[in-house]
C-alpha positions, -999 to +999 in steps of 0.1 A: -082-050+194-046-046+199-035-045+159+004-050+151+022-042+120+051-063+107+068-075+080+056-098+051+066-136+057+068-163+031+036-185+047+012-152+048+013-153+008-020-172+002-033-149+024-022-117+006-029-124-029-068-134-013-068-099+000-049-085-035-080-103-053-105-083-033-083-051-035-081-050-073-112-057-078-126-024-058-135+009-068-098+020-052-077+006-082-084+012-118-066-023-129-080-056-119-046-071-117-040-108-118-027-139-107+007-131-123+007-099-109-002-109-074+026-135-075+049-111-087+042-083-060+044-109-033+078-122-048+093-088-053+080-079-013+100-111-001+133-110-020+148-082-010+161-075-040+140-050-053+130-018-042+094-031-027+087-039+006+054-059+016+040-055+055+008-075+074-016-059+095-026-080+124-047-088+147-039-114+174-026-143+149-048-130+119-039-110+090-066-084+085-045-063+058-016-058+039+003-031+027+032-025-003+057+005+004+083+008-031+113+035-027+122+057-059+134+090-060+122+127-071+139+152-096+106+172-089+112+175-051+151+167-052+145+138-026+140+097-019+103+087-019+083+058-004+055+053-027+028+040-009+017+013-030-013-006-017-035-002+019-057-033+023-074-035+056-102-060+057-141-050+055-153-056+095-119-039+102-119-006+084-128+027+102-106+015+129-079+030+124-058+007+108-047+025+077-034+054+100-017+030+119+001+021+089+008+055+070+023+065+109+042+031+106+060+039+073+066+077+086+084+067+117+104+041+089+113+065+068+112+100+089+133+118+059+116+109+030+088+123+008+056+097+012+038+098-024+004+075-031-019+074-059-056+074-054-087+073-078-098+106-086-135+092-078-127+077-047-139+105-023-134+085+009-095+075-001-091+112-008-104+124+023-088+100+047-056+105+028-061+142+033-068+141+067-034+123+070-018+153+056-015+143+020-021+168-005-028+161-041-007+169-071-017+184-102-008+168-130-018+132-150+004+103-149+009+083-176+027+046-180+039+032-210+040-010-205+030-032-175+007-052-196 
């Protein structure tokens, strides 16, 4: 297995939103999302125009995950973050360390910035991975107000 890590093209799009549809549907995500929303995260990956950025994970010539970074920035911490969006690695390829590869991917990207990601509270496997990865958790809610 020899996985790579690239960029998000145009013709992996079906692709994606397959693997969005599994994704949101999960225990790891509290929204089921939809077909708007998966269009729109796909769109917003490839225009460079906005502050997302979308990435494959694959192996030989097959996409076996995705993952969304987005950049904002922290008054708490004083610095530029990479939220790490969404981690997607397909069911026969998990536990392989393909996630890892990824967080390690987006690291060596962005060396001087704070990495942030949400996870369920519930979701005792995310947490620990995540953990083990370095990530600690913060405490405090977050709210939204919108994205309908």
């Amino acid at each position: 297995m020899n996985i790579t890590i690239r960029e998000m093209r145009r013709e992996d799009s079906a692709t994606v939103v397959d693997m969005m549809r599994a994704f949101y549907t999960s225990p790891a995500v509290i929204t089921d999302g939809s077909e708007k929303i998966f269009a729109a995260n796909v769109d917003n990956c490839l225009s460079g125009k906005t502050c997302a950025a979308g990435y494959v994970f694959v192996d030989g010539d097959k996409i076996i995950g995705y993952g969304i970074t987005a950049r904002s920035y922290s008054t708490e911490f004083g610095v530029e973050c990479i939220w790490i969006e969404d981690v997607y690695v397909a069911a026969e390829y998990r536990g392989r360390g393909v996630g890892s590869k990824f967080i390690r991917y987006v690291k060596e990207l962005y060396p001087d910035k704070l990495l942030r990601l949400e996870a369920e509270a519930d979701n005792d496997k995310a947490l620990d991975f995540y953990k083990r990865l370095g990530f600690k958790a913060l405490p405090y809610l977050e709210l939204i107000n919108g994205g309908d």
